[in-house]
C-alpha positions as CSV (number, residue, x, y, z in Angstrom):
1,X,104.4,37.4,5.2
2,X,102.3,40.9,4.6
3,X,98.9,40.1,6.2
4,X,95.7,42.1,5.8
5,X,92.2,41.2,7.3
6,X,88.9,41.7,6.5
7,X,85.4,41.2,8.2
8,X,84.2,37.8,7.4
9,X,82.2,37.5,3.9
10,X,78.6,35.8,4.9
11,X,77.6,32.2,4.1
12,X,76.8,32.7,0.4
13,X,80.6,33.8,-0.1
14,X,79.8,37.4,0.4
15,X,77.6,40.1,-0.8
16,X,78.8,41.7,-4.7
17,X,80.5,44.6,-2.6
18,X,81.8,42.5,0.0
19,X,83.8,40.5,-3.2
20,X,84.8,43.9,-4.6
21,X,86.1,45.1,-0.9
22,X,88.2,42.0,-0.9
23,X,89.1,42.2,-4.5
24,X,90.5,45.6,-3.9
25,X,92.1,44.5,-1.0
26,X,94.0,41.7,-2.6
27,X,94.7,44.3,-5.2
28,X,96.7,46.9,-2.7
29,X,98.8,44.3,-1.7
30,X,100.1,43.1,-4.3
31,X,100.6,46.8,-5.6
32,X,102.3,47.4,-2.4
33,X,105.1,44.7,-2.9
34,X,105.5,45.4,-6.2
35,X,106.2,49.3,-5.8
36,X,108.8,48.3,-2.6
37,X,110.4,45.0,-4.8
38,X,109.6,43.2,-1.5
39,X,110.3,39.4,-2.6
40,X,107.8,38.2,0.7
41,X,104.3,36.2,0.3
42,X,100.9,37.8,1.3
43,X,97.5,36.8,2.9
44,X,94.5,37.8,2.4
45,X,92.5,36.9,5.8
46,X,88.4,37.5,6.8
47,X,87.2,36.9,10.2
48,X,88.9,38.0,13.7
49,X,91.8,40.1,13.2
50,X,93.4,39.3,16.0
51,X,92.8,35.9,15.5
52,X,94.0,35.9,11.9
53,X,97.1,37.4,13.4
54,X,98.2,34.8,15.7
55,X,97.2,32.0,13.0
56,X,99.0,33.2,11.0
57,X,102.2,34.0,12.9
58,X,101.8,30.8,14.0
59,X,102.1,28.8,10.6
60,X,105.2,30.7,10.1
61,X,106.3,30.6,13.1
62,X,107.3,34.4,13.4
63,X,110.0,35.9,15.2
64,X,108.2,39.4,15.3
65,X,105.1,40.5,14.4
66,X,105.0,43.8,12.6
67,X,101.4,46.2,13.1
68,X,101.5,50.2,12.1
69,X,99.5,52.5,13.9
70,X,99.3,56.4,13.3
71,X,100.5,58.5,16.2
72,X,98.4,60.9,15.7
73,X,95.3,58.8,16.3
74,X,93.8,59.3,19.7
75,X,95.8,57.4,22.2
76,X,92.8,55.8,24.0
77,X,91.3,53.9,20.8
78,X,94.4,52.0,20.4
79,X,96.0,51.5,23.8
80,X,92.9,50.0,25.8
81,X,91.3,46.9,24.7
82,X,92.4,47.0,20.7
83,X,93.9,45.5,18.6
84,X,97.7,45.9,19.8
85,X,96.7,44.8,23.5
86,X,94.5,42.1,22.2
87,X,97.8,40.6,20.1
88,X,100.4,41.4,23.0
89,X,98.2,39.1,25.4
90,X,97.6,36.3,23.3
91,X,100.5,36.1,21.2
92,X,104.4,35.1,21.7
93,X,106.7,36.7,19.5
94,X,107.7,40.6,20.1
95,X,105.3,42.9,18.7
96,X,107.0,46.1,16.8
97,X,104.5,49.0,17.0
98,X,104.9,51.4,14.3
99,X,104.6,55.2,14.4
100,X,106.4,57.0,11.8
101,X,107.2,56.1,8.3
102,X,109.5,53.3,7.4
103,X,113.0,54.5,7.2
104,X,116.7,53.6,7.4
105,X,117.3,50.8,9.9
106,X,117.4,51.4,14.0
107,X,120.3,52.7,15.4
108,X,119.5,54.3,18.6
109,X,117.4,52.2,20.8
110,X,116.2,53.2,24.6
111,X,115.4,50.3,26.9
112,X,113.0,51.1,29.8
113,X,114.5,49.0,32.7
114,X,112.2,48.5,36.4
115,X,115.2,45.8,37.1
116,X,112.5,43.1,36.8
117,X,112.7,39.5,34.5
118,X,110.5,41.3,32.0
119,X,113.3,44.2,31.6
120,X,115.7,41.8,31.2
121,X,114.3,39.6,28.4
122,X,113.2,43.4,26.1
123,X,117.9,44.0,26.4
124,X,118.1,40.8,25.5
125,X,116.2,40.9,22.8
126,X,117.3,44.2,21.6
127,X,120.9,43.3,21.6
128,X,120.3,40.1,19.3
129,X,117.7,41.9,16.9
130,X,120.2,44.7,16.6
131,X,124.0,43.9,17.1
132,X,125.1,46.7,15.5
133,X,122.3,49.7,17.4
134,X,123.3,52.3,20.2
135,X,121.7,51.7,23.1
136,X,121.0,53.1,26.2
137,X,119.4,52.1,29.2
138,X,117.0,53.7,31.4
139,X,115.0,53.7,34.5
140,X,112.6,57.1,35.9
141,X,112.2,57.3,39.9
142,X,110.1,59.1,42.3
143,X,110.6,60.2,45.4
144,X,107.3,61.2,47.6
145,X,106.5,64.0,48.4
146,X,109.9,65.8,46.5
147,X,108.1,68.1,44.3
148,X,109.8,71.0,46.4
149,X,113.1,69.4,47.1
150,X,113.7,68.1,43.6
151,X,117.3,67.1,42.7
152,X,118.7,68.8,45.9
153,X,116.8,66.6,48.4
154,X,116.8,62.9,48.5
155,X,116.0,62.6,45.0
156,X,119.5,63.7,44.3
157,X,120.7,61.2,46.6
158,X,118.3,58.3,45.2
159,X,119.3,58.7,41.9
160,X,123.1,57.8,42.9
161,X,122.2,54.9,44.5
162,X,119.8,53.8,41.8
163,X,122.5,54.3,39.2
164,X,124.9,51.9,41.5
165,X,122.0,49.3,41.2
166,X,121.4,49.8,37.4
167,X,125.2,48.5,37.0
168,X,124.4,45.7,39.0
169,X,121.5,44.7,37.5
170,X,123.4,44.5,34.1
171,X,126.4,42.8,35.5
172,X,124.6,40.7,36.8
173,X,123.2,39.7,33.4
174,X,125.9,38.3,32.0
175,X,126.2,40.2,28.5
176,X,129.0,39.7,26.0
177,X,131.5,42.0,26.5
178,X,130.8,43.8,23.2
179,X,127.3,44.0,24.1
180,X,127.9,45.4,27.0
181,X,130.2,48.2,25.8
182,X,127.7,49.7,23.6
183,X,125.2,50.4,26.4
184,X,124.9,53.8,28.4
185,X,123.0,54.0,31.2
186,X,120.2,56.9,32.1
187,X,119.1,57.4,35.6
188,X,116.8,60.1,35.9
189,X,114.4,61.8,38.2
190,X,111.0,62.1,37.1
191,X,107.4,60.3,36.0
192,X,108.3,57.5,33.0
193,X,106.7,59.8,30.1
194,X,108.4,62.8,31.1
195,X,112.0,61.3,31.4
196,X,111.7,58.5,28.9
197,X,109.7,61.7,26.3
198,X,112.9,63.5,27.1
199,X,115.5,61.4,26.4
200,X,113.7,60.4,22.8
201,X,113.7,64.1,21.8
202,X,117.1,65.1,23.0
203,X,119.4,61.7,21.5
204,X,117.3,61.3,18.5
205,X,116.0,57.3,19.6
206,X,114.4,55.7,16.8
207,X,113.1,52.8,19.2
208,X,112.3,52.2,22.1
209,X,112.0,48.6,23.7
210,X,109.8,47.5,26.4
211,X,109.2,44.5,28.4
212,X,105.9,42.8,29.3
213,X,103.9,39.8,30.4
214,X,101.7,37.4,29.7
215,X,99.5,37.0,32.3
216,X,95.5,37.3,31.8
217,X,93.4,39.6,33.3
218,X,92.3,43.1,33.0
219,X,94.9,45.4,30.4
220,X,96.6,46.7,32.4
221,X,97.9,43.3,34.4
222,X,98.7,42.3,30.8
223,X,100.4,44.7,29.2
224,X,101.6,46.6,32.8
225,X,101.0,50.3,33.6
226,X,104.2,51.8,32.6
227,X,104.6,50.0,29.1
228,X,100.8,51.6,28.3
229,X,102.5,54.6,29.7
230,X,105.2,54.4,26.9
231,X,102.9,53.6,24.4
232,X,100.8,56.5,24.7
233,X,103.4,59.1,25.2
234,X,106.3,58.5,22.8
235,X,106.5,59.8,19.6
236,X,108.9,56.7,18.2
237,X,108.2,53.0,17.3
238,X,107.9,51.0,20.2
239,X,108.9,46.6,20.8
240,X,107.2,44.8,22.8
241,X,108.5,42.0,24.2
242,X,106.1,39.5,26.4
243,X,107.8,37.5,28.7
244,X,105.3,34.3,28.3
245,X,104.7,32.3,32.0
């Protein structure tokens, strides 16, 4: 289903250019699936987007819910408080955050990993919504007080033993083999944005999947500090994956 929202028309069914707004509206879509040959239904929705959203992924009961945002918009009116939070904290299915222009399908996805149930549940779901994608794994560390040292002090050290850990956190997941053989593993020394910016430039990632939760509260309890990170950082699409308690 291809949804679009508008601000709800008053009680006498909407003013002449409200009805022309939504007329347009109603218009685009169907223009839109037409000029793709996209054989999918559409809505036209007034009222609460966000709201709209989850009623309608609801009555369909949707597997992933689908919103485009520009990345050149200014990272603060999107990533606190809007719309994308609003739908990650109140809704179920993953959310697929899209950046760039709709292309060929996935096929090199980076998984952000802090080795926690939330981590876990974003590889599982990237391995069954892409069997076929590369994949690697990843996980930034910090050492205090290292920004002298670097890779020659215990930061060096660290990252051997994190990387030891990393394999044990996967093991211990139980994968299919041929799930597991497709996955590398990145352990790297730095702040998330840095390394995770890195790796997307470098090995050409088209995706990158995180993990949250769905605990109320303030937006950073519910979407977590290092997934808004991501968000705000990356120049590819981004999943979303609430682990619901």
């Amino acid at each position: 289903m291809i949804l679009h929202v508008l601000p709800e028309l008053n009680d006498a069914g909407g003013s002449v250019g409200e009805q022309e707004n939504a007329s347009r509206a109603e218009e685009r879509l169907r223009d839109e699936i037409k000029a793709e040959d996209i054989q999918v239904p559409t809505r036209l929705a007034f009222g609460d987007v966000v709201q709209e959203i989850l009623k309608a992924s609801a009555e369909i009961s949707a597997d992933l819910v689908v919103m485009g945002i520009s990345r050149h918009d200014e990272i603060g009116d999107f990533v606190v408080g809007t719309t994308v939070e609003r739908v990650v904290r109140r809704g179920s299915a993953p959310l697929l955050v899209v950046k760039e222009q709709a292309g060929p399908h996935y096929s090199n996805l980076l998984v952000g990993t802090d080795f926690s149930d939330n981590s876990v549940i974003a590889l599982r779901t990237a391995l069954t919504f892409f069997p076929k994608a590369a994949m690697t794994v990843l996980h930034a560390y910090q050492v205090r007080l290292e920004t002298l040292r670097g890779r020659d002090g215990p930061a060096g050290n660290r990252q051997a033993e994190i990387a030891f850990e990393l394999e044990a956190f996967l093991n211990n997941i139980d994968l299919p083999v041929e799930a597991r053989n497709r996955i590398d593993v990145n352990v790297d020394y730095g702040d998330v944005c840095s390394v995770a910016g890195e790796h997307v430039r470098t090995s050409h990632t088209d995706l990158t999947v995180i993990g949250t939760h769905g605990r109320s509260g303030i937006v950073a309890e519910v979407l977590g500090s290092t997934a808004r990170e991501l968000m705000a950082c990356l120049d590819c699409d981004l999943l979303l994956v609430r682990r619901v308690s």
